[in-house]
N, C-alpha and C positions, 0 to 999 in steps of 0.2 A: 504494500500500500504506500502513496506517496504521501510526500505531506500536505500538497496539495488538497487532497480529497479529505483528510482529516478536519473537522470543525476547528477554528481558534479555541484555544480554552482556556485562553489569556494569561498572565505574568503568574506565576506561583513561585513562591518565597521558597530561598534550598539557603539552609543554614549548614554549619560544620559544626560538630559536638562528640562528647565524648559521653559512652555509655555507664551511665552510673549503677544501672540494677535491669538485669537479665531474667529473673524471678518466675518471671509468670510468660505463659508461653503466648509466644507470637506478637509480644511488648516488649518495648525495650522504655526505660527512662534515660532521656537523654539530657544535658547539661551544655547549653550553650554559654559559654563566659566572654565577657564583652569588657572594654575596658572607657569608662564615663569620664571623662573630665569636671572637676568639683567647680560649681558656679559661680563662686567667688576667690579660691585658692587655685584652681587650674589643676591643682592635682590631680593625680589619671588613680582613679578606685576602679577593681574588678569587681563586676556585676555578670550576676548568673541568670541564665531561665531554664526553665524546667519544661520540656517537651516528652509529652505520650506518643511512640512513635509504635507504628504497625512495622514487624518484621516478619511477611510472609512464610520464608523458607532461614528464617531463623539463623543465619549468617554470622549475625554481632553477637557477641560476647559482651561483658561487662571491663570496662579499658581500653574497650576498642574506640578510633576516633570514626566518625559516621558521616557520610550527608543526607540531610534528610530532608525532604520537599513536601509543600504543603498540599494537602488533598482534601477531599471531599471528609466530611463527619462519621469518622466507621463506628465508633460508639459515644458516648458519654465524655470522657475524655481525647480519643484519639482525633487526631486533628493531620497527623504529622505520616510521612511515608519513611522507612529503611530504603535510600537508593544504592549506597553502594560503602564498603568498608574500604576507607584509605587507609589506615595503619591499625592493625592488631597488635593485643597488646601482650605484653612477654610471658604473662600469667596465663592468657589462653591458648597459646601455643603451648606452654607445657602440659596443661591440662588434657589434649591431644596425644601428647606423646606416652603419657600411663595409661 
């Protein structure tokens, strides 16, 4: 299929984050941290957000860093997609190897 024939389905947010809890299947909790400038000091504070991410075929581990793109409402919380694992993390590669 080309991309042409596909409908627009407009701009959708792809954040980078690092898996904080693996727990429960086919979710992943992810941590985006961001870094804010204070608005009177200029100071650069880290600031976090907390995203419900759907992970189909369960790929991420917990340490892994993620990108995750925003989608359609899959439950109550989930708001967020697993597209792809750019770096695993040293913990789940062993975890593998036992």
């Amino acid at each position: 299929m080309s991309s042409a024939a596909q409908p627009d389905r407009g701009s959708r947010k792809s954040e980078i984050g690092v898996v904080t809890s693996d727990k429960t299947a086919k979710t992943r909790r992810v941590e985006i941290e961001r870094l804010v400038s204070h608005p009177k000091y200029g100071k650069f504070q880290r600031r976090r957000s907390v995203a419900i991410a759907h992970d189909e075929e369960q790929i991420s581990h917990a340490g892994d860093l993620v990108e995750i793109v925003e989608t359609r409402p899959i439950s109550k919380t989930k708001h967020w997609r697993v597209v792809r694992v750019i770096r695993t993390s040293a913990s789940s590669s062993d975890q593998a190897d036992t």
